[in-house]
N, C-alpha and C positions, 0 to 999 in steps of 0.2 A: 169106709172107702179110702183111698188112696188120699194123701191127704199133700197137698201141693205147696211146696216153700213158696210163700209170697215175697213179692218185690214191692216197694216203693219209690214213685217217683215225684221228683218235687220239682215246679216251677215254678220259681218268684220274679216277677217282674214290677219292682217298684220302684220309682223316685229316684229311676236312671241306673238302676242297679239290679243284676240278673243273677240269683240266684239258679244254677240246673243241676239240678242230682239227676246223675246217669241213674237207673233200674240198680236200687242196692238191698238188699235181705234186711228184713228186719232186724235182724240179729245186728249187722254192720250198723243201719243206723241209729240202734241201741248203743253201740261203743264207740261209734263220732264222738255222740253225746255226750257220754258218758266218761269220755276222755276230752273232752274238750276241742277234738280237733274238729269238729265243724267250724268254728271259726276262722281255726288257722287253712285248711286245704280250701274251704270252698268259697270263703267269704274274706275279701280284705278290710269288710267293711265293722268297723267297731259296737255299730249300735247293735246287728243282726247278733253278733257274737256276747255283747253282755245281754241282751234278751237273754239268748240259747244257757248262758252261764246262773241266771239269775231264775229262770225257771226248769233250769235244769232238770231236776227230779220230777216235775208235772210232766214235760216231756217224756219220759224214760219210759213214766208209769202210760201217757195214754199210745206211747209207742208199745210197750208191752201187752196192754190191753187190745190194741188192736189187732198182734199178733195172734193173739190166741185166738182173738173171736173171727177173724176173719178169713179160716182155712178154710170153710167151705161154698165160699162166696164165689160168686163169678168177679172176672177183673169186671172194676170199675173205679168212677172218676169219685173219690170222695169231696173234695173243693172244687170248685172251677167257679173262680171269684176275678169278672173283666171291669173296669170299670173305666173310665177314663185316663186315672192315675196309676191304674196296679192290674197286674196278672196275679192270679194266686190259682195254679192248680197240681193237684196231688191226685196223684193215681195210683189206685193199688191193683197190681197186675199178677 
């Protein structure tokens, strides 16, 4: 079948600080990563950015992983973590 570019969307809401990625291709959030600018465009915040630096390659690979497996999925919400302290949800659409 026709096989549908996915999008990913990220919500972080923690510890007074909001991470939101618009709806970006995997492919993009592959080369955020991968270049490092995740931390510079969408986070001022130091810790989010040596996380994404220091697991850098775990990310790549289970954003790559998910690419592939995930074409013929219906959109849905892979996290939705509410808790008192934090938002955390990610949507693959």
């Amino acid at each position: 079948g026709h096989r549908m570019k996915r999008k990913i969307k990220i919500l972080i809401d923690a510890e007074g600080r909001m991470i939101n990625l618009p709806k970006i291709s995997f492919k993009t959030a592959i080369r955020f990563v991968r270049l490092g600018l995740w931390g510079t465009s969408f986070s001022k915040d130091k810790e989010a950015t040596e996380f994404i630096k220091a697991n850098k390659d775990l990310i790549i690979q289970f954003l790559e992983t998910m690419a592939m497996e995930m074409n013929d999925e219906e959109p849905f919400t892979l996290v939705d973590i509410q808790s008192k302290d934090a938002i955390i949800k990610i949507e693959i659409i």
